[in-house]
N, C-alpha and C positions, 0 to 999 in steps of 0.2 A: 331440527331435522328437515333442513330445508330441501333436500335431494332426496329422502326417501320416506317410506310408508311411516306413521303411526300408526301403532294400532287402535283401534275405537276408545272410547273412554268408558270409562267400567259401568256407568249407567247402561251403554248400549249392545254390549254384547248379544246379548240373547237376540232383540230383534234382527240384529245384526247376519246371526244364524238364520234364523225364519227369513229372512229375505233371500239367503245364498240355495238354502235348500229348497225354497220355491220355486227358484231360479232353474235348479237342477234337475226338480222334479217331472217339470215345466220340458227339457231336455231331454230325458229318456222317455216320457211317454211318448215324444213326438217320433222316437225311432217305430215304434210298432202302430201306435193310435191310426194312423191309415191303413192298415192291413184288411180289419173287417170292413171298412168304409169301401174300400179298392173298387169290390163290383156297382156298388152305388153310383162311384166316381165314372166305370167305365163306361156304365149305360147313360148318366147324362152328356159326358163328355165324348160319346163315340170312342172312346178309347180304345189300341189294339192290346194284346196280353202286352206286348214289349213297353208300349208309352205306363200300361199299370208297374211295370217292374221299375220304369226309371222315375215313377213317380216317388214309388217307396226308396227305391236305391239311391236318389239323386240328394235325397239329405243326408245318407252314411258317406255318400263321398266326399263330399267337401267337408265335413265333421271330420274323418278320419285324417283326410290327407292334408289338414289342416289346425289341425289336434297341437301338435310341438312348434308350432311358428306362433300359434295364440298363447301358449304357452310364453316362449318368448320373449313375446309383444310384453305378457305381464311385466313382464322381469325390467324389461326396458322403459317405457313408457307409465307403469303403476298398475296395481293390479285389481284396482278400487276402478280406474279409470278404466282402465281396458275391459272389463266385468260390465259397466254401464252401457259401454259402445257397444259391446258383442249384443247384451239385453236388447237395445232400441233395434239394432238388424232382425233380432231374430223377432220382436213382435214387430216391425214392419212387415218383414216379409210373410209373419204367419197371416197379417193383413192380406197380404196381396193375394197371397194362397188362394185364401176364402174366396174373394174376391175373382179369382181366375175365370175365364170365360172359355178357354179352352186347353189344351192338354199338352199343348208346347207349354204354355205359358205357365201352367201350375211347375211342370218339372223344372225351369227355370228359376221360379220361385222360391224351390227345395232345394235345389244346389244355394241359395243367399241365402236360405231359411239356415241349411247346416252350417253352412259358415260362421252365420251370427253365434251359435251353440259354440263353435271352434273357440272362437276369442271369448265366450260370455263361461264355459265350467274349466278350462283350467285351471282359473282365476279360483276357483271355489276352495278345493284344496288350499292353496295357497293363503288364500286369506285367514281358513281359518286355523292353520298353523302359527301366523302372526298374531292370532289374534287368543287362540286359549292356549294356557299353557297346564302341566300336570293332569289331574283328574277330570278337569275341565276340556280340557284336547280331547281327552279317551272319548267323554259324554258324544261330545261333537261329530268326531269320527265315528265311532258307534250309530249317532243318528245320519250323517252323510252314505253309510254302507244300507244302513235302513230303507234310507228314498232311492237310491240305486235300485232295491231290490224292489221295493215296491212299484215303482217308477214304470221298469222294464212288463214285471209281471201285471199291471194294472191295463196299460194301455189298450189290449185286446178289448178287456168290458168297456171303460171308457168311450171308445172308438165304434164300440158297436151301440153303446147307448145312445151317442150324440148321433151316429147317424139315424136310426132308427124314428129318434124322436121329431124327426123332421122340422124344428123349431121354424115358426113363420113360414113354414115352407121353403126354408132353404133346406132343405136335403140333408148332403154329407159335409157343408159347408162348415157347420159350427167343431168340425173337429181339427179346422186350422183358428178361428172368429176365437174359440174359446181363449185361446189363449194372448188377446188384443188386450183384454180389461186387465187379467193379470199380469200379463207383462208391464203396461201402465203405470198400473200401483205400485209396481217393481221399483219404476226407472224412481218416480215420488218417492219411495221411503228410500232406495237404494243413495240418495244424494243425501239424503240425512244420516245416515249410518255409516255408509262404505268409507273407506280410510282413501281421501281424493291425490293424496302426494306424488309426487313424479317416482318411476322404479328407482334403479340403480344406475350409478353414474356412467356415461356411456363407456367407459375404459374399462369399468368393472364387470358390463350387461355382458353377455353372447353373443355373437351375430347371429344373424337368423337365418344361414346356409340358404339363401335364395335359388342357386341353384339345384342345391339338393333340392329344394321342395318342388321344385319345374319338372327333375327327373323323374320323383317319387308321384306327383301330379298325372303326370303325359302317361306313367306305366300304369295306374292305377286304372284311370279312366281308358287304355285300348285295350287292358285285359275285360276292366266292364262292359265295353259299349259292344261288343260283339258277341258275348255269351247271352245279351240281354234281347240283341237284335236280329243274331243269326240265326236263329230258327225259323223265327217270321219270314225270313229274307230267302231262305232253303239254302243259308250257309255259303254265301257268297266267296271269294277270289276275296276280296278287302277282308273278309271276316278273320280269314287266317292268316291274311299281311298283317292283322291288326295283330294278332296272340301272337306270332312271330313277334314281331317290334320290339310288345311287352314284354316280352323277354329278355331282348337284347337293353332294352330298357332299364329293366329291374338287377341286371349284370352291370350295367353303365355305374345305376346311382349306387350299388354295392361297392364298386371299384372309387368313383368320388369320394364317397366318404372314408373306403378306408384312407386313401390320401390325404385329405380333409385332416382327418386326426395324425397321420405322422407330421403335418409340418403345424401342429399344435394349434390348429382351426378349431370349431364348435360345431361339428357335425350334426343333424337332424337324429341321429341314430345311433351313438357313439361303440367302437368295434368291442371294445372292451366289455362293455354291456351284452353286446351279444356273446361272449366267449364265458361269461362266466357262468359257473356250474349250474345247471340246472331252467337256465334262461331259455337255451333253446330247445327244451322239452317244454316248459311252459310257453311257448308263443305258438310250438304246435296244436299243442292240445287246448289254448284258447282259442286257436283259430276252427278246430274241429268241433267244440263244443257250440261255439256261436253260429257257426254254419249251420249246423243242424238245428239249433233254435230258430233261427229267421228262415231258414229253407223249412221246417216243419210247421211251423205258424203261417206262413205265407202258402204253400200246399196247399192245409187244409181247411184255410179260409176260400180260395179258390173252389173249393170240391163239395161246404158242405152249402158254400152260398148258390154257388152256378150249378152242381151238378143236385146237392139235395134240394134246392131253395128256401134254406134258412134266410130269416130275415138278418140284417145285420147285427140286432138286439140279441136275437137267440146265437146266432153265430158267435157272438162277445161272452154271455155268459154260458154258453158250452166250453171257453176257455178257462171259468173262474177254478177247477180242481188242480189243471196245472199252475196258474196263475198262487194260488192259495200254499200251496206246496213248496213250490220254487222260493217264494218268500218264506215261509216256517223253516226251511232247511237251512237259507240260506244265513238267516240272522241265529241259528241254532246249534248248528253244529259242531264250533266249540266248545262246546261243553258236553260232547259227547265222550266216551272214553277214551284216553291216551293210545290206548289201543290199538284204538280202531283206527287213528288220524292216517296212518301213512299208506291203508287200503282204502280211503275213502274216494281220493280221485279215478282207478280202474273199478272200483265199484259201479261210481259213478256212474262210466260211458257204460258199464258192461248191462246195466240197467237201465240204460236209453237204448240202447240197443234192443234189448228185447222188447222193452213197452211200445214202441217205433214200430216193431214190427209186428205186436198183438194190436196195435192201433188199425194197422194195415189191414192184418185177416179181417178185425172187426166189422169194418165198411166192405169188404169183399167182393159181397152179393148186391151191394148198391141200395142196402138198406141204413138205417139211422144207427147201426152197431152194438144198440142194447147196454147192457149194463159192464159188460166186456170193454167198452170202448170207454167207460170213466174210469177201467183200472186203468187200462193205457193211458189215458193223459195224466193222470196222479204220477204213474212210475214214472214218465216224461219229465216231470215237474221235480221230484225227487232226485232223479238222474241228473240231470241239468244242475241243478246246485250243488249236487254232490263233485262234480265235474269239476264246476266251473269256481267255486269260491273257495275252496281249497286252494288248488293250482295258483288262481291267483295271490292270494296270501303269503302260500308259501314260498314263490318267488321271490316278493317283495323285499319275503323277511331277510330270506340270505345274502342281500348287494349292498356293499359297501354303504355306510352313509353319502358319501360324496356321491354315487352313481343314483342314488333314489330316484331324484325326480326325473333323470332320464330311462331307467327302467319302470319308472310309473306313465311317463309317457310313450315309452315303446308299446307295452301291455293295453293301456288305454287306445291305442293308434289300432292294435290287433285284435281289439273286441270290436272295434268298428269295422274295420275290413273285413271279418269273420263273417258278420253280418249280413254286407253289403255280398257276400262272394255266397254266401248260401241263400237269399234271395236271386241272383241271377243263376245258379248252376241248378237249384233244385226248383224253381222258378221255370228256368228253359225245358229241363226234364219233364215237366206235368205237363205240360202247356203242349210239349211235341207228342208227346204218347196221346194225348188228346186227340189231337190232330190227326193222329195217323189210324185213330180208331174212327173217326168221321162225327157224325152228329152230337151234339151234348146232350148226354144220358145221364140219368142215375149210376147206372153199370159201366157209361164209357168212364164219368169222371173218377169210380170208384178205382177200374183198372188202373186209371190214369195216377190215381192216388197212390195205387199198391205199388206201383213200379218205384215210385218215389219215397214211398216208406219203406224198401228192401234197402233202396239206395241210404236212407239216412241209418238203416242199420249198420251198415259196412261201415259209413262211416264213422260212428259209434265206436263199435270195434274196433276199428283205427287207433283209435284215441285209447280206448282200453289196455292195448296191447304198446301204445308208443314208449310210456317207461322201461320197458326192454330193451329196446330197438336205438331208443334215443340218449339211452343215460348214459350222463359224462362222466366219469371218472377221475 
């Protein structure tokens, strides 16, 4: 097998796994783990609200928009290899992170940080597909969906523990440093386990649509950089040349690729995948469910640190009912009645919805919200899973063998943009109502919050009501 992967040898598998999912784990905390750090980061860093947005946003963009080219890369180059390379990027730059001295330089950091992530979890999947097969896959997979969930849901406390605990006096520092020693030990057992062979032979691999990924690149980042900046700026002439562009942008790379696949190229995005049934009800409603997860966590980390002055620790586990929920649902729910499966996803939203906006009343008055405000986050936490791991499941299930792994990487691509689009839109949102109400209060940032929590209710409802609106036939 001179040209392609082995799988491990039957001694190794298991660590084999433990090293992938550490990897991964490693990767989804780092989407949220800054969130309750943010105002810690702003006050040493002089930070304005916009550089904290692109501090968090700037590692979902280059993850997202570089998600199917690491992808790719496996397939071509080895997926053992390529999984090492992405590893060492991403604990260099969580190094340099830590490390940063000022607030260009950290967001710099996080565009290499996310990248590393891009080439280091495609890989994951992949491998471990090669690597278990039968009940042994199932186990795998099962624990891979595991650390996703915990991953995501965990990062808030994490994030608030490490910054809180100020280790040595570095601050908010240890919540990029942490992950130096592990990544580390990663790259060391990763060279003993990981299967190192070259991918697939260059005739057989994909190209990696270069161009598509330039179009998909340029529209991602002028739809961001303006929702994140233009507030601060009072909405400048460039701001909406910028959204304009992205437009004309996200029209461009829709039109390449469909050509791309008539004259029988490898699209970033293949059309077919989007046409089939049910695909583009799912990439809505992951992109509405994700939005409102990073726009509601990012809110109300802003509101209970600056407006209430939670410390970071309290801020993180204030999050632990949603955190807790969001994980029990989502490794759970299969196994709830046959029944119930095909109203679980408008349940879902329709119960983000309301907890979203009992969250809202709760803070109101500008007080701590009582005991009202942990049913909210629990129904958040519920809602949210109920949303989001159905939908995506169900998706998965109905494409073709041949299309999987490009509908697992369209899906994958669309939980990160969700993200990245609901930290900058409900982000801008807080941040301006702030603004226009003057001083930072208890009461200002509460308003500030309510306006933003009506907003993540609609959007909620969106999603509740899109199976109507969007189903293909």
């Amino acid at each position: 097998m001179t040209h392609s992967e082995a799988p491990a040898t039957d001694n190794r598998p298991r660590l084999l796994l433990a090293v992938l999912l550490t990897a991964l784990f490693m990767a989804a905390l780092d989407v949220f783990i800054v969130n309750v750090a943010a105002p810690t980061i702003g006050s040493d860093l002089h930070a304005s609200g916009a550089g904290l947005q692109l501090v968090i946003a700037g590692y979902t963009i280059t993850y997202s928009v570089l998600l199917i080219t690491g992808a790719r890369l496996g397939d071509r180059l080895g997926h053992g290899r390529v999984h090492l390379a992405g590893l060492a990027l991403f604990t260099a730059a969580s190094l340099a992170c830590g490390l940063a001295r000022g607030v260009t330089a950290l967001i710099v950091f996080r565009l290499v940080q996310g990248a590393g992530a891009a080439l280091m979890i495609p890989q994951v999947l992949s491998l471990i597909q090669r690597t278990f097969t039968g009940e042994a896959r199932a186990r795998a997979l099962g624990a891979y969906s595991a650390v996703l969930a915990v991953g995501a849901a965990a990062g808030q406390v994490v994030g608030g523990v490490l910054a809180s605990a100020d280790l040595f006096g570095t601050g908010w520092r240890p919540v990029f440093l942490v992950n130096v020693p592990v990544g580390a030990l990663l790259l060391v057992l990763g060279r003993r386990v990981l299967p190192l062979g070259r991918g697939r032979e260059p005739e057989r691999a994909r190209a990696l649509d270069l161009p598509g990924l330039v179009l998909l690149g340029a529209a991602v980042s002028l739809l961001t950089v303006p929702l994140v900046l233009g507030q601060e700026e009072d909405w400048p002439l460039w701001s909406w040349l910028s959204l304009g562009t992205a437009a004309v942008l996200f029209a461009a790379f829709c039109g390449y690729e469909s050509r791309l696949a008539r004259r029988g190229g490898a699209p970033l995005i293949a059309p077919r995948v989007l046409r089939h049934p049910g695909i583009g009800r799912a990439v809505f409603r992951i992109l509405a469910v994700m939005s409102v997860n990073a726009g509601f966590l990012f809110a109300l980390t802003l509101h209970v640190q600056g407006g209430l002055g939670y410390s970071a620790l309290r801020a993180g586990l204030s999050f632990a009912p949603t955190a807790v929920v969001f994980g029990a649902v989502s490794l759970t729910w299969r196994n709830w009645p046959a029944a119930w499966q095909r109203a679980l996803t408008p349940a879902g939203f329709a119960l983000t919805a309301v907890s979203a906006a009992v969250v809202g009343l709760a803070f109101h008055d500008g007080g701590d919200g009582g005991a009202l405000l942990y049913a909210g986050y629990a129904g958040v936490g519920v809602g949210l899973a109920l949303a989001f791991s159905p939908t995506l499941t169900g998706a998965l299930a109905t494409v073709r063998p041949e299309d999987a792994a490009d509908a697992s990487g369209l899906l994958a691509t669309v939980v990160q943009l969700g993200q990245l689009i609901g930290v900058a839109a409900f982000g801008t949102l807080f941040l301006n109502r702030l603004e226009s109400l003057g001083a930072l209060r208890a009461y200002t940032s509460a308003e500030a919050f309510s306006v933003c929590a009506w907003a993540l209710t609609g959007t909620a409802a969106a999603g509740a009501v899109s199976g109507l609106v969007l189903r293909r036939r």
